[in-house]
C-alpha positions in Angstrom: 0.5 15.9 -0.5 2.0 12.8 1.6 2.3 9.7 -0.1 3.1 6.0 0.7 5.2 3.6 -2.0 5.0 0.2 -1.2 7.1 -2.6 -2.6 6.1 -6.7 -2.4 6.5 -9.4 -3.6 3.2 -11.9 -2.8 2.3 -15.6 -2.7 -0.9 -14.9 -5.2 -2.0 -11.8 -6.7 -5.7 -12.6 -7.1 -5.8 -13.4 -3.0 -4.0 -10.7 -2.1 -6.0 -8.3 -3.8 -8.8 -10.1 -2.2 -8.1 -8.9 1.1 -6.8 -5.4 -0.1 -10.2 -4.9 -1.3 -11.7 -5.7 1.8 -9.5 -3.6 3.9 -10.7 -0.2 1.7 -12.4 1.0 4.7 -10.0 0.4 7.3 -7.4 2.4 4.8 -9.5 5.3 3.7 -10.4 5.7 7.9 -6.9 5.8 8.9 -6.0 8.3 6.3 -5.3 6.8 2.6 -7.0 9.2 0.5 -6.2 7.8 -3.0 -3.9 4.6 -4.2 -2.3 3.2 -7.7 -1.4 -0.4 -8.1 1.3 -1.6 -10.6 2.6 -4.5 -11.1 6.2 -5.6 -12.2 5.6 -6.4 -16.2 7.2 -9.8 -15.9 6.1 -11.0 -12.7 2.1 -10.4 -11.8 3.4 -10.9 -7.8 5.6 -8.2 -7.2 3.2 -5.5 -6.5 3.6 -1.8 -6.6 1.0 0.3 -4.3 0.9 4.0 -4.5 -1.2 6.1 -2.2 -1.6 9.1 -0.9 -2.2 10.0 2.5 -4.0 13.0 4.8 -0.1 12.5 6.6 2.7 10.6 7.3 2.1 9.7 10.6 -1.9 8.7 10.0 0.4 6.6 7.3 2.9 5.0 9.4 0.7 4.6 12.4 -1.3 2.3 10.2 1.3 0.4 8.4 3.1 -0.6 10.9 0.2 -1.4 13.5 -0.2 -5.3 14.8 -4.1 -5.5 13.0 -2.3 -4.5 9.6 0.6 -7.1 10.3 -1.6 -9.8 10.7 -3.3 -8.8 7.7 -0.4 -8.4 5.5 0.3 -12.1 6.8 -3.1 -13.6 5.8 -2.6 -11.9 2.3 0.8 -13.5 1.4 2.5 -10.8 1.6 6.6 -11.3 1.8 8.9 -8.8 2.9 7.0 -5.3 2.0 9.3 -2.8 1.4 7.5 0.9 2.6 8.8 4.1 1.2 7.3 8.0 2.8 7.3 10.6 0.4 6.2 14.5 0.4 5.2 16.1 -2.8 7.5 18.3 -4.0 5.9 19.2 -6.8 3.7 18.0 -9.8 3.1 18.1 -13.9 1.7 17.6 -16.7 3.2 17.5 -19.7 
């Protein structure tokens, strides 16, 4: 499984997830199968999204396209940090 870890810090948490909700379809067509959010426990704007991906590139591609730039803009979003990961393996315990 490819996954996507994304770091940010953003102006207002109830605006951003405004437009993350309204950008579910563009993800889950360009390849996010699943996603996670967590937030820092003392600060509600630093934002932690998890997802996983049908691959890397269908990942990257859309992350760093100019539509997703302008939407990370309109959200608030400040300096996103984006981490690719592959599965290496998964429990429960």
């Amino acid at each position: 499984m490819e996954h996507v870890l994304i770091i940010h810090e953003v102006e207002s948490y109830p605006a951003w997830k405004a437009v993350f909700d309204q950008a579910a379809d563009i993800r889950k067509h360009a390849g996010e199968i699943s996603y996670q959010l967590l937030r820092y426990d003392h600060d509600a704007n630093n934002i932690v999204h998890f997802s996983a991906w049908s691959s890397l590139d269908n990942a990257r591609r859309f992350f760093e396209s100019p539509e997703l730039v302008e939407i990370r803009r309109k959200a608030g979003v400040k300096a996103p940090e984006f981490i690719y990961l592959q599965e290496i393996e998964r429990g429960v315990l």
